[in-house]
C-alpha positions as CSV (number, residue, x, y, z in Angstrom):
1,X,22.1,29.5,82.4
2,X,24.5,32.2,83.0
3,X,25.0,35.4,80.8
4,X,28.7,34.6,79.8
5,X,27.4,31.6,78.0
6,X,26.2,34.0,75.5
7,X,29.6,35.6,74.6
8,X,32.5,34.2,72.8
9,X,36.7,34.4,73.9
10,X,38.8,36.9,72.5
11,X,39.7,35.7,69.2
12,X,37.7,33.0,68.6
13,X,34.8,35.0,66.7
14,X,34.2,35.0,63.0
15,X,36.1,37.5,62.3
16,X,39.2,37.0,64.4
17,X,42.3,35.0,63.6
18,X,42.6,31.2,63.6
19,X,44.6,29.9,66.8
20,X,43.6,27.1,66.9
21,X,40.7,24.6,67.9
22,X,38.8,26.2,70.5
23,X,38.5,24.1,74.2
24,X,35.7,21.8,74.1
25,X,34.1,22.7,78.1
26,X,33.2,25.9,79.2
27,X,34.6,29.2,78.3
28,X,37.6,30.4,79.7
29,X,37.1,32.0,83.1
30,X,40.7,33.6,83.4
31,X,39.8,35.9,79.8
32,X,37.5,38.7,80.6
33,X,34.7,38.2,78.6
34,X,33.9,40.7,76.0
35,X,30.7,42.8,76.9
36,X,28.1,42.3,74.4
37,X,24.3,43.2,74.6
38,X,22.2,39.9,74.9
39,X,19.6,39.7,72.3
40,X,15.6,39.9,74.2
41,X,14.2,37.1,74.9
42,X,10.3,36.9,74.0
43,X,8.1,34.4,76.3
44,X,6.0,32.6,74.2
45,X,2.5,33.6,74.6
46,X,-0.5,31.3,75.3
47,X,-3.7,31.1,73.9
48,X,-5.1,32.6,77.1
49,X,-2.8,35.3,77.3
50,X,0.2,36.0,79.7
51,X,0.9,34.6,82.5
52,X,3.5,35.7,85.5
53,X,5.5,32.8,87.4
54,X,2.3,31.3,89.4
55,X,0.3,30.9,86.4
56,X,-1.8,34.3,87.0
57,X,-2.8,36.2,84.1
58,X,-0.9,39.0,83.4
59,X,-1.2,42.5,81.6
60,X,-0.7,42.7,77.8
61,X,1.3,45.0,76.9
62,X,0.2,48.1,76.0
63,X,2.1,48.3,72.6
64,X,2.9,46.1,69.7
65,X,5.7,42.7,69.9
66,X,6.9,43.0,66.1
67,X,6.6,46.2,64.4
68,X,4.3,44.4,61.8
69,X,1.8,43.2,64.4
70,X,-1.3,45.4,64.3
71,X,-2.9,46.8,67.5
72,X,-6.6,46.4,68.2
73,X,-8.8,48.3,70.3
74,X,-10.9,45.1,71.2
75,X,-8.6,42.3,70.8
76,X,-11.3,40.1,72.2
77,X,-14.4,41.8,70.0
78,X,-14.2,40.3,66.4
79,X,-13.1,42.9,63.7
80,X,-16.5,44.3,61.5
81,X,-17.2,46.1,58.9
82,X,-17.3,49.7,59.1
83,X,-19.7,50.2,56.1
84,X,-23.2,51.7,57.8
85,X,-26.0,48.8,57.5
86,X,-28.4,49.9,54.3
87,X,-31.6,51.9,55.3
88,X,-35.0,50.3,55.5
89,X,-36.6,49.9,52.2
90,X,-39.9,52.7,52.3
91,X,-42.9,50.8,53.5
92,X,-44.9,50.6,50.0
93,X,-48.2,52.0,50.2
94,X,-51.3,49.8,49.9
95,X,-52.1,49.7,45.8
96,X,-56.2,49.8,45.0
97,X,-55.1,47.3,42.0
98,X,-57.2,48.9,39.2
99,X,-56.8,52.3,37.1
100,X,-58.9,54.0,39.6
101,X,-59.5,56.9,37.5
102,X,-60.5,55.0,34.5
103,X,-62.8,52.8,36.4
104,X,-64.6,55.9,38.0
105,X,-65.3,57.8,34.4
106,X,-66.3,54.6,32.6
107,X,-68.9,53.6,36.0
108,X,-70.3,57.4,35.4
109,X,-70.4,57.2,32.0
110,X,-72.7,54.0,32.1
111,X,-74.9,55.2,34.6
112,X,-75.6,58.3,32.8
113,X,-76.4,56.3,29.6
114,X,-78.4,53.9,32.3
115,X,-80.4,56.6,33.9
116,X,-81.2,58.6,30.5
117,X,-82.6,55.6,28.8
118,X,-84.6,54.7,32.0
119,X,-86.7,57.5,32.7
120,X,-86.8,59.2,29.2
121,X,-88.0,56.0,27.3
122,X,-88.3,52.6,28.9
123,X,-88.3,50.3,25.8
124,X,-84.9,52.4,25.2
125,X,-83.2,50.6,28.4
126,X,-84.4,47.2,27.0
127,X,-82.4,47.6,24.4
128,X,-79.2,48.6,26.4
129,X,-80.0,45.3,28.9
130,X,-80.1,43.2,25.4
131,X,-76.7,44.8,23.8
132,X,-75.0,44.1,27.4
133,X,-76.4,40.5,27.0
134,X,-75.5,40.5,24.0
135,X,-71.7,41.7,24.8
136,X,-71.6,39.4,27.5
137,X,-71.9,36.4,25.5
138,X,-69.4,36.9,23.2
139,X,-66.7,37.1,25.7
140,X,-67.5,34.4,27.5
141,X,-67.8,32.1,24.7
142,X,-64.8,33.5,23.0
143,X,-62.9,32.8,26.9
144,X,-64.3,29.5,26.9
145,X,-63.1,28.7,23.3
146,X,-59.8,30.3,23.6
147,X,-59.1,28.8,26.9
148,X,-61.2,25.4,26.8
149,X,-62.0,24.4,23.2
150,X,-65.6,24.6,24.3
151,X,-67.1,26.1,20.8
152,X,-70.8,27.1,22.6
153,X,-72.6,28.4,19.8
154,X,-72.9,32.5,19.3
155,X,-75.7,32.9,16.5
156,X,-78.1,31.2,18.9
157,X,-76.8,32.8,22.2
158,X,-76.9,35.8,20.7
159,X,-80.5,36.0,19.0
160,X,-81.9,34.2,21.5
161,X,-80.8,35.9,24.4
162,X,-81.8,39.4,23.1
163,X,-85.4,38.1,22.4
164,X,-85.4,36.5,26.1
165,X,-85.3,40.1,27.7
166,X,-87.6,41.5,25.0
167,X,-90.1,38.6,25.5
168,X,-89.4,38.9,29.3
169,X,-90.3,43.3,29.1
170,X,-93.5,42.3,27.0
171,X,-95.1,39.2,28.1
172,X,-93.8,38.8,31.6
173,X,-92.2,35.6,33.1
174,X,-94.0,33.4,31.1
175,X,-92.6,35.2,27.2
176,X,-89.3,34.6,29.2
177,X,-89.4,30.8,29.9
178,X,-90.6,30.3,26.3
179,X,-87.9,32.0,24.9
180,X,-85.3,30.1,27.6
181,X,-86.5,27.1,26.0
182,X,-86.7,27.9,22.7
183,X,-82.8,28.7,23.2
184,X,-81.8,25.8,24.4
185,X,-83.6,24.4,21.6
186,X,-81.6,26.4,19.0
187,X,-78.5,25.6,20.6
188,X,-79.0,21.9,20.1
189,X,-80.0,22.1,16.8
190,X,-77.0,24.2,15.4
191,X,-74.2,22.6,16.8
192,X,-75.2,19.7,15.2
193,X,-73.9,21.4,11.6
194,X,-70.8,20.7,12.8
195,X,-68.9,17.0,13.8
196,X,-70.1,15.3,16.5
197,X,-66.5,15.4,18.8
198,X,-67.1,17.7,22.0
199,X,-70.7,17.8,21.2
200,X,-71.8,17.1,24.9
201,X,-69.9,19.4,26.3
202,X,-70.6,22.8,23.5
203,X,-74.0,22.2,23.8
204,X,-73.9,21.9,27.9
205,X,-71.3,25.3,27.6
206,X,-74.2,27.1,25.2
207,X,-77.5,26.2,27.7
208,X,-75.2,27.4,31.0
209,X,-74.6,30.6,29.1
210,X,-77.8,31.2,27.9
211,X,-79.1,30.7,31.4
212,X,-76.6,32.6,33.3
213,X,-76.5,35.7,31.0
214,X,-79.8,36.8,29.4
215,X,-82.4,35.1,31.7
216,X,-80.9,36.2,34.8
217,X,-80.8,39.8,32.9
218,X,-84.6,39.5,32.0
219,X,-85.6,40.0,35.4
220,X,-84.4,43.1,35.7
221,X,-86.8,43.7,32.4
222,X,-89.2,42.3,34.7
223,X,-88.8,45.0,37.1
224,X,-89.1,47.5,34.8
225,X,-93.0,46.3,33.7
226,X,-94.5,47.8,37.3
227,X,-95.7,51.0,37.9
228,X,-92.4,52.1,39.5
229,X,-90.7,50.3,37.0
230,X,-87.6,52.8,36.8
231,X,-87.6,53.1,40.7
232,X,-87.5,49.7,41.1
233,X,-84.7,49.5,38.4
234,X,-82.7,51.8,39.6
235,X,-83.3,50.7,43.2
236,X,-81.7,47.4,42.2
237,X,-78.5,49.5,40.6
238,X,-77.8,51.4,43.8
239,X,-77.7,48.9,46.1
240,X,-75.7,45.9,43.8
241,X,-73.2,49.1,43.1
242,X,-73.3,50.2,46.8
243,X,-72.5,46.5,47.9
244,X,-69.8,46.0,45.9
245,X,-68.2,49.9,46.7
246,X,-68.6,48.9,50.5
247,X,-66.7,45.8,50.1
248,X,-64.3,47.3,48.0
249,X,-63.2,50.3,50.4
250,X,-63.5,48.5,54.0
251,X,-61.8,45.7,52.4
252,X,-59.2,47.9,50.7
253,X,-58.7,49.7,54.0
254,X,-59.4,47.2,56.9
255,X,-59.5,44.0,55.6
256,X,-57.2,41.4,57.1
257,X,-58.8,38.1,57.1
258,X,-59.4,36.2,53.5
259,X,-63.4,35.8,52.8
260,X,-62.4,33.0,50.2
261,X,-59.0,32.9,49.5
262,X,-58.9,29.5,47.4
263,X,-61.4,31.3,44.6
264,X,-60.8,35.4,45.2
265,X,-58.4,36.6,47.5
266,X,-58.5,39.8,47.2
267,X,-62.0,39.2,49.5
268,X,-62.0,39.7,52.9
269,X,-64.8,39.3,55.7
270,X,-63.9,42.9,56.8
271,X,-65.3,43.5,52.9
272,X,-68.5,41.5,53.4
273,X,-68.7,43.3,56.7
274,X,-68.1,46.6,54.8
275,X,-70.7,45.4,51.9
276,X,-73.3,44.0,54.2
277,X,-73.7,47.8,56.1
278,X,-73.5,49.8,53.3
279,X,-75.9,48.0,51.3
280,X,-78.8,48.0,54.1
281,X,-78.3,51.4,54.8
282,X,-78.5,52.3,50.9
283,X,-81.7,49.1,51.3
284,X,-83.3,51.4,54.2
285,X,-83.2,54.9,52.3
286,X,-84.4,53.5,48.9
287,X,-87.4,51.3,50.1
288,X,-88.3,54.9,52.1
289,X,-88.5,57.5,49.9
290,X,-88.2,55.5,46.4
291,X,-90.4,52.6,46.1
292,X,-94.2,53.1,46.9
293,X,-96.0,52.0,49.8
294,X,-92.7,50.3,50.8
295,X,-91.0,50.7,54.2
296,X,-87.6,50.9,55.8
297,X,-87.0,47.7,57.6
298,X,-88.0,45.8,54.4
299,X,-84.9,47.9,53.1
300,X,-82.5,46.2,55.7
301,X,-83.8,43.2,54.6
302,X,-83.5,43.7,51.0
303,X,-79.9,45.4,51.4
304,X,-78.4,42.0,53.4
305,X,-80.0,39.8,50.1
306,X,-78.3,41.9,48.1
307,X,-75.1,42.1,49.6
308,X,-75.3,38.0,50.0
309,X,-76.3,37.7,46.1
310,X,-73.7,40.1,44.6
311,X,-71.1,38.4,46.7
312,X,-72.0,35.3,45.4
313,X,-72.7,36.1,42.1
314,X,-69.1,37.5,42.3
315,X,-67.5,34.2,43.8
316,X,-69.2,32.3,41.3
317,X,-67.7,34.6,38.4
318,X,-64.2,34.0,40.1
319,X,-64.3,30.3,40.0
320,X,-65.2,30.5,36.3
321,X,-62.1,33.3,35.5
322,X,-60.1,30.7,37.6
323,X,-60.9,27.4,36.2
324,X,-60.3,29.4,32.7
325,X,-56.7,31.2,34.3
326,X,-57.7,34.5,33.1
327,X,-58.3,37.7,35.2
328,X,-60.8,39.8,33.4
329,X,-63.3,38.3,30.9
330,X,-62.5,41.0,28.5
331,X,-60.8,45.0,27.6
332,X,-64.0,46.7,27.0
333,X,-64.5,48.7,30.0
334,X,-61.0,50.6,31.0
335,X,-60.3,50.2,34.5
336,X,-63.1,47.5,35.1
337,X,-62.3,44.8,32.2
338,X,-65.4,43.2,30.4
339,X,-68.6,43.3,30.0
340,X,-69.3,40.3,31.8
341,X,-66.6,41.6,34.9
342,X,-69.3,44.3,35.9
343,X,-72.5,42.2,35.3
344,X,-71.5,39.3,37.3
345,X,-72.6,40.7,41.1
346,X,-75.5,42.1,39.1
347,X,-77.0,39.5,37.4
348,X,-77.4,36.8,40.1
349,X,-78.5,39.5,42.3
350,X,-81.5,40.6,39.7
351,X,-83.7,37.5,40.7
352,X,-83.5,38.1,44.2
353,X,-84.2,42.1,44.0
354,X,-87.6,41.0,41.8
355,X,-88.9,38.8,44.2
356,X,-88.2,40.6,47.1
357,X,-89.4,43.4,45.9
358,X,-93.1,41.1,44.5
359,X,-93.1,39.9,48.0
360,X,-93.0,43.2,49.4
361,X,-95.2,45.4,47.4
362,X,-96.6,43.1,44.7
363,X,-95.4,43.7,40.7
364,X,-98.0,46.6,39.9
């Protein structure tokens, strides 16, 4: 198409005159054409860009088309948000779970009350093993009641289970079987004051508590009746305590794989590991230079039952707290819970120190 196709003849435009209709072909090549300025003509641009005459690619140009059409620096980079991404969240530091503090002065404050009423007057320590029976009755039958309906009898727990560790102190194993029984007895008889619904099952509740708190607890009266009663005693403290610190800190600080993680799992082999050593060493040192005519391989030995008992005994006191959907048996003891959350590595692990110990170096 030529350029003069654009322009119009003289007097023909908009503006111009009328003279009349305008020639239907071509315009008039005799008339010089008035000299306009053509308007640009803008290729249409493909999706791939521009193209010359052979269908190479050619250069965008290097400013804008329209003077609304916005520039990019990347045209081919996607447009993001300028807005910095947020800073990592602070790696939180590993949480011991308990009021540390608290649990420290209370465990001090016990073990001074413990150690007075050992070696200043035996009978005296007794006494403290029947209030914590005592103690550790109530909660759990108040848990079980609260939690269960189970209504195991108190009165008879209670009574009976302070004369099972006097009986245990003053006539040996045998005062403490009689009294066992004699429990059990009671418990029979005085739930039968009240209807018979859930009578299996409060009597069952009352003879499982009255074995697994005071005549587990009466061997550790037991221990006290030898000569090196309080040794023996306080042998059996250190290394339950020293098991269950072990655990706690290489557990706290190493542990990675769960121990149990269905029933506690806050457990870890790297704990057991951790409970294991410490308790054998403690085992070694204390059958050395505490217990008489006792030696220090009979300490490793003693230090791996104990770290095997208290870790069961522990397990076993987290499938209960589980099956009831509690966490601590009680509030008594800041920072550790109950009563019954500090005796339960303890009292399964009482048997095992007295026999050991019998086996050992007899019960004189």
């Amino acid at each position: 198409m030529n350029d003069s196709s654009w322009d119009a003849p003289a007097g023909h435009g908009r503006g111009g005159p009328h003279q009349g209709p305008a020639p239907a072909g071509p315009a008039h090549e005799g008339r010089p054409a008035a000299q306009t300025r053509p308007m640009p003509i803008v290729p249409d641009v493909p999706a791939g860009g521009f193209q010359d005459g052979h269908g190479r690619g050619a250069a965008h140009p290097s400013g804008p088309l329209f003077r609304d059409e916005t520039p990019h620096e990347h045209p081919q980079e996607p447009m993001t948000s300028r807005t910095p991404p947020p800073p990592p969240a602070p790696r939180q530091k590993k949480s011991a779970g308990r009021n540390l503090g608290a649990a420290i002065g209370v465990g001090v404050g016990l073990g001074a009350v413990i150690i007075a009423s050992l070696y200043i007057w035996a009978p005296a320590f007794v006494g403290v093993i029947a209030v914590a029976v005592v103690v550790g009755l109530w909660e759990l039958t108040s848990r079980l009641q609260e939690r269960k309906q189970i209504k195991a009898p108190l009165v008879p727990l209670a009574i009976g289970g302070a004369a099972m560790v006097v009986a245990g102190y003053v006539r040996g194993a045998e005062g403490a079987w009689v009294a066992m029984a004699l429990t059990a007895l009671a418990v029979l008889v005085w739930r039968m004051t009240e209807p018979p619904e859930g009578y299996l099952k409060d009597v069952t509740a009352g003879v499982f508590a009255a074995f697994y708190v005071p005549f587990l607890a009466t061997f550790v009266a037991l221990m006290l009746t030898a000569d090196d009663g309080p040794e023996r005693v306080l042998t059996f403290l250190i290394l339950t305590v020293v098991s269950d610190t072990g655990a706690y800190a290489v557990g706290w600080r190493f542990g990675k794989h769960k121990l149990a993680p269905r029933i506690s799992p806050g457990k870890t082999r790297e704990g057991l590991v951790g409970a294991v050593t410490f308790a054998m060493a403690a085992g070694a040192l204390c059958m050395q230079f505490m217990i008489d005519d006792g030696a220090w391989w009979q300490g490793l030995v003693l230090g791996l039952a104990v770290a095997a008992s208290a870790t069961l005994g522990d397990l076993g006191e987290s499938m209960i707290k589980r099956d009831l959907g509690i966490k601590d048996m009680g509030t008594l003891l800041p920072g550790h819970g109950g009563i019954m959350d500090r005796l339960d590595s303890l009292l399964p692990t009482a048997p095992v120190v007295w026999l050991l110990l019998a086996l050992f170096v007899g019960t004189g």
